[in-house]
C-alpha positions in Angstrom: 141.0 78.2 84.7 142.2 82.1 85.4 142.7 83.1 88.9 140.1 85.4 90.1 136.6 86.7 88.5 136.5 86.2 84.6 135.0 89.2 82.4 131.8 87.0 82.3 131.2 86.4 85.9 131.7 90.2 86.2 129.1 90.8 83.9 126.4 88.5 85.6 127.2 89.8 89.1 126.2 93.2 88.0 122.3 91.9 86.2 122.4 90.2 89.3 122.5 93.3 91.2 120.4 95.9 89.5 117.4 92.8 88.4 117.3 92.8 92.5 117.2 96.4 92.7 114.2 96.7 90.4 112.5 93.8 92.0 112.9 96.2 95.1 111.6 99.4 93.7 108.2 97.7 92.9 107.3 95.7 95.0 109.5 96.4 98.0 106.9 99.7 99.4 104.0 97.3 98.9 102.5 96.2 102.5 99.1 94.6 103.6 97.4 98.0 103.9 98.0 99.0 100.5 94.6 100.6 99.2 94.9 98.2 95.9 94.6 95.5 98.2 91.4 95.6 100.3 88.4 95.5 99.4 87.3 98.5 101.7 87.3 101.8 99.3 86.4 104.2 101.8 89.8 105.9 102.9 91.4 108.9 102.3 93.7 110.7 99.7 97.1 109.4 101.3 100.2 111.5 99.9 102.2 109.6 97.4 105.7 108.3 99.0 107.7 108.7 96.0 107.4 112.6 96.5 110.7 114.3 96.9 111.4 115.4 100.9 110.6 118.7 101.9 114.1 120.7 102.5 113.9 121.3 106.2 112.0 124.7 107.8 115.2 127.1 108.0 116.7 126.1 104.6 113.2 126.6 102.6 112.2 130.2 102.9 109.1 129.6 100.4 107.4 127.0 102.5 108.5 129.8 105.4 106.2 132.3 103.3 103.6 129.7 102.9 103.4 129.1 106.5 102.8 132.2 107.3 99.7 132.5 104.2 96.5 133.1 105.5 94.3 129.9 104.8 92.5 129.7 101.4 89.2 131.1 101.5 87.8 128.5 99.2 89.4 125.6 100.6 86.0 124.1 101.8 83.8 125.5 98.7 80.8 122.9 98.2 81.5 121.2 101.0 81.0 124.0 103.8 80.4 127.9 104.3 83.1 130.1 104.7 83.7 130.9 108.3 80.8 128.6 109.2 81.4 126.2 112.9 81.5 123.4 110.1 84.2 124.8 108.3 85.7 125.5 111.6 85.5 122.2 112.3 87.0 120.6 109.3 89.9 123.0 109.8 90.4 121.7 113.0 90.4 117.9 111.8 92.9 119.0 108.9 95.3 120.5 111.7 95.2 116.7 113.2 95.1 114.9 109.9 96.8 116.8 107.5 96.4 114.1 105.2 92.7 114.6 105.0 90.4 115.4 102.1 87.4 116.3 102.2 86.0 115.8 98.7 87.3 112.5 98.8 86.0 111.7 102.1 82.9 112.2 100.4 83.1 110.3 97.4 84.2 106.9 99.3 81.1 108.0 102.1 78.8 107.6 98.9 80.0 104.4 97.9 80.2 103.2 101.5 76.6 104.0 102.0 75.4 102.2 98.8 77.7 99.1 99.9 76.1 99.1 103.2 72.6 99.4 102.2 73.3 96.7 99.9 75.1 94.4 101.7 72.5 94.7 104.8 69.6 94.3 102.2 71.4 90.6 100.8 73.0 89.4 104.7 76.3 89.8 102.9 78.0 89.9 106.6 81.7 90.1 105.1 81.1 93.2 103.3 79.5 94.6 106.6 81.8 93.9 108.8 85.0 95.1 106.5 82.8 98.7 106.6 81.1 98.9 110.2 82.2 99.3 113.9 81.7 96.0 115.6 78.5 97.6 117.5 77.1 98.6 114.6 78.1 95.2 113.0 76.5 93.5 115.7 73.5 95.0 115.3 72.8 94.3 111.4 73.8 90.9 112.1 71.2 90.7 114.6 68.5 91.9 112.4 69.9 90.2 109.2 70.1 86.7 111.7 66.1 87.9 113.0 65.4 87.7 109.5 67.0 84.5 108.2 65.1 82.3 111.2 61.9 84.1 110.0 62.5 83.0 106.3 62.7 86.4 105.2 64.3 88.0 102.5 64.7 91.7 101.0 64.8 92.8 97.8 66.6 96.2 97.4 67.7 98.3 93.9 69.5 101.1 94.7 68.1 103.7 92.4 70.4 107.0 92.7 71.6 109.3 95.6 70.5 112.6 95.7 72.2 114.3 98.9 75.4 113.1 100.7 77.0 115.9 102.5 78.8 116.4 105.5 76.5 117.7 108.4 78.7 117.3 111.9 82.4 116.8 112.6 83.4 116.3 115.9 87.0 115.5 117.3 86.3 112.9 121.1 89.5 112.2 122.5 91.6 110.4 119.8 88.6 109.9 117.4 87.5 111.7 114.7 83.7 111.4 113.7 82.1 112.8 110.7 78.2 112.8 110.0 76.7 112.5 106.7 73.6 113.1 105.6 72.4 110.8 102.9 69.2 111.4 100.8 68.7 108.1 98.6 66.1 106.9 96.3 65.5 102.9 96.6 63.1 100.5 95.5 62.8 98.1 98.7 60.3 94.9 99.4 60.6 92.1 102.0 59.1 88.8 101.4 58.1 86.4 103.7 58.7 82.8 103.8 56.2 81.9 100.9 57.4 84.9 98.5 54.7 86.9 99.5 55.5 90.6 99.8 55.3 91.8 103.2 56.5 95.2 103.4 57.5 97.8 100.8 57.0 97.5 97.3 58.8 95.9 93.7 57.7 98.7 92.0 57.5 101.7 94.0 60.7 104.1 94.5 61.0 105.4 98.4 63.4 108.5 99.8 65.2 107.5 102.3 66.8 109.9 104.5 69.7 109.0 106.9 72.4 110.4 108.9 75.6 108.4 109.8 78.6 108.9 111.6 81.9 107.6 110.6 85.0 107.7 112.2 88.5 106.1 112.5 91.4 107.0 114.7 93.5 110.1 114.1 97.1 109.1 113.7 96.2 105.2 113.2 98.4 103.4 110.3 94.7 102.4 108.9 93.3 105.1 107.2 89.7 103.4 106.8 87.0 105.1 107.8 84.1 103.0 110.0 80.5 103.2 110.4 79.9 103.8 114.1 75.8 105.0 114.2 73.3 105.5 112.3 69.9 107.1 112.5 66.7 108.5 110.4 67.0 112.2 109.6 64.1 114.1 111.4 
């Protein structure tokens, strides 16, 4: 045998190296709060972390210039009035979360409250509790436990959603809260222990209006958004 590393051994070393590198690249930035993982969809638009680095203030003169742009009148069209306390408001959220988006905030708010609505309709407690404050949770479980002992169950079909728009956003401390108000069209009955309708109806679509508030943490490394009340709208 030749002293030293052969041409082959050379050779392998190296796929050695860069298959370990790739390995890296995918599935090195992957942790347990990656949004493809968890079943909770209601987050926000998080900025992608392959992006290049912003060149710092004093050597970037364009993102000087941009700084110094006054804010884009149309930044909250459809979701708030120009000048109005809410759009206020939002701009004072998007100063502490830059990261935030409103649009998307209320896409996943629809699909939160359908999921909730749902879930609290079939005792599915796991869904609840991945989507709810734990005072809030602790109250549906209460009702959906009230309803178990009494043999009940509900029947719910979510027929559409007609309104979900942001009323309220408030900033307590290191919380942010956002209110929704949800206009929904379902098709609701409760059936007693015997099968016997009770209350509502199979065959008879209600409007249901609701406001909720969700918040989450500003700053926290879990970008989820939770349900922390809910009421009827008046």
């Amino acid at each position: 045998m030749q002293d030293g590393f052969d041409l082959s051994v050379i050779v392998f070393l190296v796929l050695a190296a860069f298959v370990a590198w790739r390995l890296y690249s995918v599935l090195g930035t992957r942790t347990e709060r990656d949004p493809d993982r968890t079943p909770n969809r209601f987050r926000p638009v998080m900025p992608s972390k392959s992006e290049p680095a912003a060149l710092p203030a004093e050597a970037n003169p364009i993102a000087d210039d941009a700084s110094k742009a006054e804010p884009d009148p149309a930044r909250w069209r459809g979701i708030a009035e120009a000048e109005s306390p809410l759009a206020k408001s939002l701009d004072a959220l998007l100063v502490a979360e830059p990261d935030f988006d409103a649009r998307h905030f209320v896409s996943g708010a629809r699909a939160a409250y359908e999921s909730i609505v749902l879930a609290f309709a079939a005792g599915d407690r796991p869904t609840l509790k991945d989507l709810l404050s734990r005072d809030v949770f602790e109250g549906f479980v209460t009702a959906i436990a009230d309803r178990e002992k009494k043999g009940e169950t509900v029947e719910t079909t979510f027929v559409g959603l007609d309104k979900a728009e942001i009323k309220d956003v408030q900033i307590r401390g290191k919380s942010a809260q956002i209110t929704m108000h949800f206009l929904s069209k379902l098709i609701t009955a409760t059936r007693n222990d015997k099968g016997d309708v009770i209350e509502g109806a199979t065959d008879k679509v209600v409007d249901v209006n609701d406001v909720w508030t969700f918040a989450r943490e500003i700053g926290s490394r879990d970008p989820a958004w939770k349900l922390v009340a809910t009421e009827a709208a008046q």
